[in-house]
TORMARLO-135415 format. One record per atom (N, C-alpha, C): residue in one letter; z, y, x. Coordinates in steps of 0.2 Angstrom, whole numbers, padded with zeros to 4 digits, always signed. Atoms other than C-alpha are relative to their C-alpha. Example, Ala and Ser with C-alpha at 12.3 -4.5 7.8 and 13.67 -1.06 7.14 Angstrom:
a+0000-0006+0004
a+0039-0022+0062
a+0000+0006+0004
s-0001-0006-0004
s+0036-0005+0068
s+0003+0005-0004
***
This chain:
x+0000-0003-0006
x+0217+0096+0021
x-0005-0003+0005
x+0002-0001-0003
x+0204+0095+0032
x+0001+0000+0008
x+0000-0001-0009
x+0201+0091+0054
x-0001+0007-0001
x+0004-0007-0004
x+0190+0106+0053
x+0004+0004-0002
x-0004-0007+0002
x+0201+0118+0043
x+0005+0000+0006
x-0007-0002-0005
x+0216+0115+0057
x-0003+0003+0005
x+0005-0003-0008
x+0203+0116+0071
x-0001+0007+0000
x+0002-0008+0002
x+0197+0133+0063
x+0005+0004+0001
x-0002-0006+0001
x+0209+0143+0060
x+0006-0001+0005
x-0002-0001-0008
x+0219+0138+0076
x-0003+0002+0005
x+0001-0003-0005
x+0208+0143+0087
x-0003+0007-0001
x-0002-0008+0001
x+0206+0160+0076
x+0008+0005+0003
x-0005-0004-0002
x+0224+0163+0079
x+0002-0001+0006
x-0001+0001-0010
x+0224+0159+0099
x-0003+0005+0001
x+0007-0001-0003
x+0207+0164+0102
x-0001+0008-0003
x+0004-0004+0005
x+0204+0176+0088
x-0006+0000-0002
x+0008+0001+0003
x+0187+0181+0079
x+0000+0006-0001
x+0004-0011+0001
x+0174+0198+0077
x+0000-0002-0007
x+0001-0002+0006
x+0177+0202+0062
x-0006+0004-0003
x+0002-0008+0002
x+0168+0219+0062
x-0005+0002+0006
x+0002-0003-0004
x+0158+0229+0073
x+0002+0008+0000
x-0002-0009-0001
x+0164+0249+0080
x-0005+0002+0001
x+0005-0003-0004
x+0152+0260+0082
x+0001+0007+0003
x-0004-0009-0001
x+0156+0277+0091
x-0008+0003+0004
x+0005-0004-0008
x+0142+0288+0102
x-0004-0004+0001
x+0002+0005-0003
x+0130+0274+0100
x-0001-0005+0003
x-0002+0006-0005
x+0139+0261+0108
x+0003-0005-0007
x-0004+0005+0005
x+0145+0245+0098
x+0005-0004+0003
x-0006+0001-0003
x+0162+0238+0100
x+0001-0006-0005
x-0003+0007+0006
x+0168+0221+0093
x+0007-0001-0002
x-0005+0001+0001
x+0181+0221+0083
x+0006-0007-0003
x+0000+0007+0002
x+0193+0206+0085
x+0010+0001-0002
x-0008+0001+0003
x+0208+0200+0075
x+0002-0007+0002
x-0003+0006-0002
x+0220+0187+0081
x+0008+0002-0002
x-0007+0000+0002
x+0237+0184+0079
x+0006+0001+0005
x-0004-0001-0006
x+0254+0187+0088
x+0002-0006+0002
x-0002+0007-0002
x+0258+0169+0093
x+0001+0000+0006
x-0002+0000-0008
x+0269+0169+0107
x+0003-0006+0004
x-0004+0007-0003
x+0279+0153+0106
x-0003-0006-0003
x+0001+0005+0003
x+0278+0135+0101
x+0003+0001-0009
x-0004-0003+0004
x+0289+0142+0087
x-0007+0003-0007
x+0004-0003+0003
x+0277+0153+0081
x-0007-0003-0003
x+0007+0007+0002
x+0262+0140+0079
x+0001-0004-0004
x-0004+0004+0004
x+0273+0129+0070
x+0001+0005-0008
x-0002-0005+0005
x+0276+0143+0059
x-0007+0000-0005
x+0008-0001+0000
x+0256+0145+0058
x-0003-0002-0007
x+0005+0002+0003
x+0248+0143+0039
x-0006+0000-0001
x+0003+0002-0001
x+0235+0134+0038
x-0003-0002-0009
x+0000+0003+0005
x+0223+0134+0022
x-0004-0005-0002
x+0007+0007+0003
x+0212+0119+0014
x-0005+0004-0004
x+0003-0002+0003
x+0197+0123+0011
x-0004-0006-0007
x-0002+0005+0005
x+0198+0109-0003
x+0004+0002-0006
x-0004-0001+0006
x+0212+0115-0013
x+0004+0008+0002
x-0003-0008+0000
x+0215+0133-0008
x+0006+0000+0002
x-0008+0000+0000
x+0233+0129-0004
x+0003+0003+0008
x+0000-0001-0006
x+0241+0135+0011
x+0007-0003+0003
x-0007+0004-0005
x+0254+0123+0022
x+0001+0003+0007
x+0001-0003-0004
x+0260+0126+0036
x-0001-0006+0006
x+0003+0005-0004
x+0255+0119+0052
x+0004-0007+0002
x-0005+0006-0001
x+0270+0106+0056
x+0000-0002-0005
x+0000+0004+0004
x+0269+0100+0042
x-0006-0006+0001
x+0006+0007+0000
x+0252+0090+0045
x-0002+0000+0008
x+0004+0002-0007
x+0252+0089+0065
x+0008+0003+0004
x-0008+0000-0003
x+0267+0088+0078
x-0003+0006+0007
x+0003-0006-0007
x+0267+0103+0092
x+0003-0002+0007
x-0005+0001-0005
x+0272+0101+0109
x-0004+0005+0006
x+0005-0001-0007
x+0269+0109+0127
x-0001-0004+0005
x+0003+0004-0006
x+0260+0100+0140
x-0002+0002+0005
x+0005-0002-0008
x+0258+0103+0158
x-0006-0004+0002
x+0007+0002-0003
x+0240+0103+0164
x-0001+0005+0004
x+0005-0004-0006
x+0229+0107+0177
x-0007+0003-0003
x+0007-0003+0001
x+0217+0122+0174
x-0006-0004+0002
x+0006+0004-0003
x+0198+0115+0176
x-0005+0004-0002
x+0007-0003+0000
x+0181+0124+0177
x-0003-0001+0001
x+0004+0005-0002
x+0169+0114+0175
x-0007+0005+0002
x+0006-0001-0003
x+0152+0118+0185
x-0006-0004-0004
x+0008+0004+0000
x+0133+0112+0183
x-0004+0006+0002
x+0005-0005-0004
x+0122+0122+0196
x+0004+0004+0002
x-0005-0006+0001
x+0136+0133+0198
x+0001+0004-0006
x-0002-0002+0008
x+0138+0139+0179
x+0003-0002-0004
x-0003+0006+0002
x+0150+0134+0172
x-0003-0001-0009
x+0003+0005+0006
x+0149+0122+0157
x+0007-0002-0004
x-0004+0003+0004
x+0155+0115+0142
x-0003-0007-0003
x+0006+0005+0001
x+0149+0097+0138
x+0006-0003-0007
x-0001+0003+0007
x+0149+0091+0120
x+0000-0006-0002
x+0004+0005+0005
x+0151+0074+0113
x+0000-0003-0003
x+0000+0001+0005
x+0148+0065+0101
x-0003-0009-0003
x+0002+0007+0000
x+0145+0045+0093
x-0002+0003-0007
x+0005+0001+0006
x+0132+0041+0080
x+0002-0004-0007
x-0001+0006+0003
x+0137+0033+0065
x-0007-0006-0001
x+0004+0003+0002
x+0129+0017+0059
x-0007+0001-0005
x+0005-0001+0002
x+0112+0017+0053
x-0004+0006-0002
x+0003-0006-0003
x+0107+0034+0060
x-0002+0000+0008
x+0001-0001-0005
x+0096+0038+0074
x+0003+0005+0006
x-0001-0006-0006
x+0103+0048+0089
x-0007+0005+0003
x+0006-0002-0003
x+0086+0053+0095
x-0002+0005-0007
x+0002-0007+0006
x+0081+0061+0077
x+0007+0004-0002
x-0007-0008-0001
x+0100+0070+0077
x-0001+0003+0004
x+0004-0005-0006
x+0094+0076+0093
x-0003+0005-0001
x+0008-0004+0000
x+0078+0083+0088
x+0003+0007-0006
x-0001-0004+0004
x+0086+0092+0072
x+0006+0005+0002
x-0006-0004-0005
x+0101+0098+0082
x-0002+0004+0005
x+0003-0009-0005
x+0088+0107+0095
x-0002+0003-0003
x+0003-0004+0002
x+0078+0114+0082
x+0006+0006-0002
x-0006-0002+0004
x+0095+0122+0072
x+0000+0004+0005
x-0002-0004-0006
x+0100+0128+0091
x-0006+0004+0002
x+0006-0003-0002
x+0085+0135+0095
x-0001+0006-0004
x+0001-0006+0003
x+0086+0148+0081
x+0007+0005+0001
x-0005-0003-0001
x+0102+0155+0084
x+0001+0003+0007
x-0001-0003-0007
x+0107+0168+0097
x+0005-0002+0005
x-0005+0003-0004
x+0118+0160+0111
x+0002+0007+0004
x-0002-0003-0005
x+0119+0177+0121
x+0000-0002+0008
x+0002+0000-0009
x+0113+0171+0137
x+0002-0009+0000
x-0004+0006-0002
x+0122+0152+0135
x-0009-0004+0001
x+0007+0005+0000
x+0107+0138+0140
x+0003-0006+0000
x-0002+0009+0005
x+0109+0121+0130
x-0003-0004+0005
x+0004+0009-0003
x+0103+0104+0140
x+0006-0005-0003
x-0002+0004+0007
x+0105+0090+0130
x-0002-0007+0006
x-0001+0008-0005
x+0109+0070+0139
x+0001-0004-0008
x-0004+0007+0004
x+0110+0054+0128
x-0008-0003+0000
x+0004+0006-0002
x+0099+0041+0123
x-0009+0004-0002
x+0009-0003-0001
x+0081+0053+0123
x-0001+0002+0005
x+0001-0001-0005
x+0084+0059+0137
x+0000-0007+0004
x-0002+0005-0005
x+0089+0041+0146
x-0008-0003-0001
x+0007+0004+0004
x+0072+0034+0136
x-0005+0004+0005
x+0006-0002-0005
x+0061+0046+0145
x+0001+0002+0009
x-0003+0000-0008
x+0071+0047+0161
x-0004-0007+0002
x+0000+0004-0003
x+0072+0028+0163
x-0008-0006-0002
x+0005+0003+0004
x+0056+0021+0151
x-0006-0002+0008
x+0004+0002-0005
x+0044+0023+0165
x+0001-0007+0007
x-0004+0007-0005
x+0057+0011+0178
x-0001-0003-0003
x+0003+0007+0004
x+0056-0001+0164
x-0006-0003+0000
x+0010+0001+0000
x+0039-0002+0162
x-0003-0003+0007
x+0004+0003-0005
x+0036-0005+0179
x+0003-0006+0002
x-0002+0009+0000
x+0049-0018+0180
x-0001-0004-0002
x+0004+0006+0004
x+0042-0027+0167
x-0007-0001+0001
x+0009+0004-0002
x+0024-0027+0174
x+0000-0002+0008
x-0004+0005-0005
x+0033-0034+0191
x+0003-0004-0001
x-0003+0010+0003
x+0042-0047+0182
x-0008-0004+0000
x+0003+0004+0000
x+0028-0053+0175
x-0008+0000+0006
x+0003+0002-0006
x+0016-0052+0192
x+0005-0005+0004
x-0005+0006-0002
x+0030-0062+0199
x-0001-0007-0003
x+0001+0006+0004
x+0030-0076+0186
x-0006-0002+0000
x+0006+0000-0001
x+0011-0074+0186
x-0003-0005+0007
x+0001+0003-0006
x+0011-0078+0204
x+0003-0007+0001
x-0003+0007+0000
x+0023-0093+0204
x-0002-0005-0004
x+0006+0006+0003
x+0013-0101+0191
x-0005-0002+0002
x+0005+0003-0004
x-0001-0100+0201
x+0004-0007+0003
x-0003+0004-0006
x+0009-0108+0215
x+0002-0008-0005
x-0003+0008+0007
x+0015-0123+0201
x-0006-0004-0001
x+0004+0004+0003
x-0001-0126+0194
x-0007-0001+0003
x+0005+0001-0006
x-0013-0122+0207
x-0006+0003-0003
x+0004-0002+0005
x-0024-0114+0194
x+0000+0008-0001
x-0001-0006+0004
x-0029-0095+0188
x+0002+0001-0009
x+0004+0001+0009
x-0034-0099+0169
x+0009-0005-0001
x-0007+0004+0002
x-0015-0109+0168
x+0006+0005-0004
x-0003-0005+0001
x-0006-0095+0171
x+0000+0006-0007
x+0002-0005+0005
x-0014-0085+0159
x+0002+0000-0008
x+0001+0006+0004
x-0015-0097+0146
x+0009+0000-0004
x-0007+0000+0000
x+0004-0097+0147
x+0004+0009-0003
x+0000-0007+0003
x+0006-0080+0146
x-0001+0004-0007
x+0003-0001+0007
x-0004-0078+0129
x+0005+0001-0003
x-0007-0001+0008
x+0016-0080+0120
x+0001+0004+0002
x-0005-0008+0001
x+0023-0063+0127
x-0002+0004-0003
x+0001-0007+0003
x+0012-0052+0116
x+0005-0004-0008
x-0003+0000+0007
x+0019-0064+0099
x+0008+0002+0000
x-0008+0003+0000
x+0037-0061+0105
x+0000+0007-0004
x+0001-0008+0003
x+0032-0040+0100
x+0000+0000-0006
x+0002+0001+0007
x+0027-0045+0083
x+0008-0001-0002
x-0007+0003+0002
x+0046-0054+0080
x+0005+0007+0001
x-0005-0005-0003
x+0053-0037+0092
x-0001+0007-0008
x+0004-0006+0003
x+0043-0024+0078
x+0005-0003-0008
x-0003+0002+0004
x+0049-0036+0063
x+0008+0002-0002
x-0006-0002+0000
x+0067-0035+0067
x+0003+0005+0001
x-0001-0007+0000
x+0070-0019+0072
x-0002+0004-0008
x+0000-0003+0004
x+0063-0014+0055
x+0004-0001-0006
x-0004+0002+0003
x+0072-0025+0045
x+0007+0001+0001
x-0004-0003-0001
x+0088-0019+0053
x+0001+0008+0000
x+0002-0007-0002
x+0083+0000+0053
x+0003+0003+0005
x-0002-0002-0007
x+0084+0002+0072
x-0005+0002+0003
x+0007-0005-0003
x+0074+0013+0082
x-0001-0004+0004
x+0004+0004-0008
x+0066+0006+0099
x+0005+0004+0004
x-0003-0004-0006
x+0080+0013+0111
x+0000-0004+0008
x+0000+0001-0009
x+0083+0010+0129
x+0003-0008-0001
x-0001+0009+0002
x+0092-0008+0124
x-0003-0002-0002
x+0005+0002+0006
x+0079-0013+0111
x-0005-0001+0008
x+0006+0000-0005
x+0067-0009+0128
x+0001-0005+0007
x-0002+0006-0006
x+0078-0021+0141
x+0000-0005-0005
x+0000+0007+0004
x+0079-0034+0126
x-0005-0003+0001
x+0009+0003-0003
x+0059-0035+0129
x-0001-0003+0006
x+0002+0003-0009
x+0059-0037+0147
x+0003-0005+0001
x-0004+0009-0001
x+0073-0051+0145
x-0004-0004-0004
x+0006+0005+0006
x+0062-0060+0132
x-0007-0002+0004
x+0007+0002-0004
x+0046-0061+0148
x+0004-0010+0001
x+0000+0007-0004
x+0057-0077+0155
x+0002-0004-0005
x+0000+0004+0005
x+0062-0085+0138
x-0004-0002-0002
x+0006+0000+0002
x+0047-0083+0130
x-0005-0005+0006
x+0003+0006-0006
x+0038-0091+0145
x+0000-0006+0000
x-0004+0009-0003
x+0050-0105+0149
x-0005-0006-0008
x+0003+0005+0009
x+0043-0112+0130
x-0005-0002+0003
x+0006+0000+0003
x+0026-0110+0133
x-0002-0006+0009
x+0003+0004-0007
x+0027-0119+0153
x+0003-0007-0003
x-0002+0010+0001
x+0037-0136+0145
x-0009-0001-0006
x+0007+0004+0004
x+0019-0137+0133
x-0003-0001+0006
x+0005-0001-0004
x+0008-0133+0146
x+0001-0007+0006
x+0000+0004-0004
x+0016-0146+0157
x-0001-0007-0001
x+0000+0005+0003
x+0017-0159+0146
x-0006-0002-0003
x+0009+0004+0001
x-0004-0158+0140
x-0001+0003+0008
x+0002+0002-0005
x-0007-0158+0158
x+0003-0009+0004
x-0002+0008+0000
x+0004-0175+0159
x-0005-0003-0004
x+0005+0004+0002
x-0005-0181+0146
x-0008+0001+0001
x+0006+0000-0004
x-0022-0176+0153
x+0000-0005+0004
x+0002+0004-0003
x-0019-0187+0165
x+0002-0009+0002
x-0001+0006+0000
x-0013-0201+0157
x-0006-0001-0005
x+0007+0002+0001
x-0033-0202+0150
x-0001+0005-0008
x+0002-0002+0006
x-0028-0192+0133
x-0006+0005+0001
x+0003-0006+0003
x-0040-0180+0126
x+0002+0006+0000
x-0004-0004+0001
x-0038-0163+0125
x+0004+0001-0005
x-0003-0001+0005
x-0034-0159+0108
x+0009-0006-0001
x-0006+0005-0002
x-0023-0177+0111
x+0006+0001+0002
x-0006-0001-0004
x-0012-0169+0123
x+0003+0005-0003
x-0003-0008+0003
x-0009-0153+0113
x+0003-0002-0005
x-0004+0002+0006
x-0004-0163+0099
x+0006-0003+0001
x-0004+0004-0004
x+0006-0175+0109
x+0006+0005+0004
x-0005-0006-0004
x+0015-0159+0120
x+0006+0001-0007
x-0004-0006+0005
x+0019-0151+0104
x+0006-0005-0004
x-0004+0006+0002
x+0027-0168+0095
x+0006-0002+0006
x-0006+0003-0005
x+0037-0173+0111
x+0005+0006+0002
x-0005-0004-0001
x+0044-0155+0114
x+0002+0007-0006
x-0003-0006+0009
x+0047-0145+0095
x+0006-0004+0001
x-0008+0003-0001
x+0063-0154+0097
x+0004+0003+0003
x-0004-0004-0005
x+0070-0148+0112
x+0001+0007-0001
x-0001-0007-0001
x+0064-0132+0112
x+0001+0006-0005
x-0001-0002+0005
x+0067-0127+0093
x+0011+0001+0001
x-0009+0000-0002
x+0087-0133+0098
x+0001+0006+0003
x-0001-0005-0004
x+0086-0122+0112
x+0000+0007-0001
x+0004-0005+0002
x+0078-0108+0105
x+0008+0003-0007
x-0005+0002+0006
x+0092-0110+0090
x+0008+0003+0002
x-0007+0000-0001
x+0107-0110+0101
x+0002+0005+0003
x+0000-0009-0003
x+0102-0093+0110
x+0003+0004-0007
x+0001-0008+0005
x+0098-0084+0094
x+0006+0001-0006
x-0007+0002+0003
x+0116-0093+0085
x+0005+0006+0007
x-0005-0002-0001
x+0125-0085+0098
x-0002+0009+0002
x+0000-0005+0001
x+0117-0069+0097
x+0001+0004-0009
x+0000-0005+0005
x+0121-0065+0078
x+0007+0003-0001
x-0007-0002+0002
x+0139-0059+0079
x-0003+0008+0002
x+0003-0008-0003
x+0130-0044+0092
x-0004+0003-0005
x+0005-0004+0003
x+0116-0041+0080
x+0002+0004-0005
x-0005-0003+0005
x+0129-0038+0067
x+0008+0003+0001
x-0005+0000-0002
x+0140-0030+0076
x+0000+0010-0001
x+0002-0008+0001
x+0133-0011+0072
x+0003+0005+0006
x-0001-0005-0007
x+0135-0007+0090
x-0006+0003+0002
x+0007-0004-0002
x+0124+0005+0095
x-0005-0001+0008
x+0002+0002-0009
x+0122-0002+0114
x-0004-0007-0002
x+0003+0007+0000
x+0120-0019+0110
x-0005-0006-0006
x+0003+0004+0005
x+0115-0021+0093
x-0008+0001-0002
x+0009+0001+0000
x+0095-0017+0096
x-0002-0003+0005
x+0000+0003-0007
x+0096-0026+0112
x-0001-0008-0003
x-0002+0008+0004
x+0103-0043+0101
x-0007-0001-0005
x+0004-0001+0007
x+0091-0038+0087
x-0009-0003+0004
x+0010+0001-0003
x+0075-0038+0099
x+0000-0007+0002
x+0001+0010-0002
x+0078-0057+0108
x+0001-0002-0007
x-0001+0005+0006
x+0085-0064+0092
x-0008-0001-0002
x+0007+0000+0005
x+0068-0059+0081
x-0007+0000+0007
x+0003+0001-0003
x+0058-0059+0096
x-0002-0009+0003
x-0002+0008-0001
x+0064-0077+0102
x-0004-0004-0006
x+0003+0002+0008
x+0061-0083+0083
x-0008+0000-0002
x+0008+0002+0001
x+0043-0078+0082
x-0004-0002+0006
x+0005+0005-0004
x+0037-0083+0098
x+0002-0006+0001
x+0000+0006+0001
x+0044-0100+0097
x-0004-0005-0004
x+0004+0001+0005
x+0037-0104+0082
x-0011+0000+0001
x+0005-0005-0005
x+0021-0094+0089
x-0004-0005+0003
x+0003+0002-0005
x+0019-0104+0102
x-0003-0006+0003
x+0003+0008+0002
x+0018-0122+0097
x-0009+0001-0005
x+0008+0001+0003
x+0000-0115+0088
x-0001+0003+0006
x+0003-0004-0004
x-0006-0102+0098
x-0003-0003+0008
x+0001+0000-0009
x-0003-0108+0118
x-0007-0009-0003
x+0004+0004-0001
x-0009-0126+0114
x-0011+0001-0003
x+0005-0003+0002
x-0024-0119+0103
x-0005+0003+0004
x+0002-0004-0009
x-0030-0107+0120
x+0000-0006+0003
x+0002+0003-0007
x-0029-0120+0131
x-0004-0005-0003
x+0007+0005+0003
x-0039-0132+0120
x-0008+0003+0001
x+0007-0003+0000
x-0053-0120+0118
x-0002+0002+0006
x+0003-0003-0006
x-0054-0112+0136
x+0000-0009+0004
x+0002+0007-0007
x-0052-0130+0146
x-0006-0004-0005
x+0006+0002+0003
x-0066-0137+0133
x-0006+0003+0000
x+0005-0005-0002
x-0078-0123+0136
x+0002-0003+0008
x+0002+0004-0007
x-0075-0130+0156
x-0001-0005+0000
x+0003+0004-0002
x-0077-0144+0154
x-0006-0001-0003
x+0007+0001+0003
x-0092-0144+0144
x-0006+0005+0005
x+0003-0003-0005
x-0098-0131+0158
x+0000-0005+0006
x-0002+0004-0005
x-0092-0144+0172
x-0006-0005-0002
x+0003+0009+0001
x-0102-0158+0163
x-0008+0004-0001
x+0006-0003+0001
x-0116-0146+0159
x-0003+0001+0007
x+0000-0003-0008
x-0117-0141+0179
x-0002-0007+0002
x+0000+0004-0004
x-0116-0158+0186
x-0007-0004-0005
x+0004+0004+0002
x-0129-0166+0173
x-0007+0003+0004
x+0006-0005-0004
x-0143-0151+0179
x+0001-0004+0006
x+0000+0000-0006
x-0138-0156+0196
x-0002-0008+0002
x+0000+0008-0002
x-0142-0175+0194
x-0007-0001-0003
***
């Protein structure tokens, strides 16, 4: 026996069903069959068939009756009223492609006048994508600027910034290897990944600026950065992405492309960012100094 069998064929014998259509004098008439169900009695009496094994029980036997006082409710939207549907996703399905295939299905069928709007995470995606996007290119002019103010520098800031495109690379990885779409969580997991990702890349930069101006070399100071702070910041980076695996494996659909994004995010820009940032800053501060010295020899 079947939910949907009981479902079905109780709310034929409430409800009824068109069976047929009349026709008389050009007009057509629907004809509906329902049942005499007058008491709680009579429902209980009510058999119901499996469409599994053809068998026919009856309804107390697999479901307990009772009456309940409620309060009528008419739900509006725009003044029309409405009936809203809903519905959870299983694991390792997109809501967004159930969407798409569930408008199209709707979209061929005659509603009679009824007009479908559809809510959940495609609609939230194109409602709220754009607010995100802007707050994440105002986070990082924020951070931008307060680097300035730190380091007194344009080319600093910059420099530092180069690890927020590797964290994309780890965001793109993990979500595939998990087969998760990019939803409205998976797109806040990125924004929170500008200030992690960062924090890494400003303990190097600080540390070959210290040693810059204890007489090392460039290259000297990026070696020396990278040897004095892989330690800390591998721990650190570790103890985030330790306490986000229970979420990532949690087959929640809020949280677990959110967890999935920092985790795999975190992971490749850390790593990442011990080659890449020192690497950039080696190249771009030796291209100036080699202009600085080039400038002042001409000048002398």
């Amino acid at each position: 026996m079947l939910k949907s069998d009981i479902l079905k064929q109780i709310n034929i014998a409430l409800k009824g069903y068109t069976s047929s259509v009349y026709r008389k004098n050009g007009s057509e008439y629907d004809i509906l069959v329902k049942t005499n169900i007058a008491s709680v009695k009579d429902l209980q009496n009510l058999q119901i068939k499996s469409s599994v094994t053809n068998n026919k029980v009856l309804l107390s036997q697999v479901a307990s009756i009772s009456l309940v006082s409620e309060l009528d409710q008419i739900k509006h939207y725009k003044k029309d009223k409405t009936v809203t549907v809903y519905s959870d996703i299983k694991t390792g399905f997109n809501s967004v492609e159930i969407e798409n295939v569930l408008s199209e299905k709707i979209s061929k069928m005659d509603l009679n006048g009824v007009n479908v709007l559809y809510d959940g995470e495609r609609h939230q995606i194109q409602k709220n994508f754009t607010s995100l996007a802007v707050a994440g290119a105002f986070t990082i002019i924020i951070i931008y600027l307060l680097l300035f103010v730190q380091f007194n520098s344009f080319i600093q800031p910059l420099i530092i910034m180069c690890s927020l495109p590797l964290s994309l690379m780890g965001v793109a990885m993990g979500l595939l290897i998990f087969r998760m779409p990019l939803s409205l969580t998976a797109v806040m997991g990125i924004i929170s990944l500008i200030g992690v990702v960062i924090r890494n890349a400003i303990l190097l930069i600080e540390y070959i600026i210290d040693g810059r101006k204890e007489g090392l070399s460039i290259d000297e100071a990026c070696l020396h950065a990278v040897s004095q702070r892989f330690r800390p910041i591998i721990l650190s980076s570790t103890a985030t992405i330790t306490g986000l695996i229970p979420l990532a494996f949690s087959k929640s659909a809020l949280f677990g492309p959110m967890s999935v994004t920092i985790m795999f995010g975190l992971l490749t820009a850390t790593f990442l960012t011990f080659i890449v940032v020192p690497v950039i800053y080696s190249l771009i501060n030796t291209k100036l100094e080699q202009k600085f010295v080039k400038k002042n020899t001409v000048n002398i």
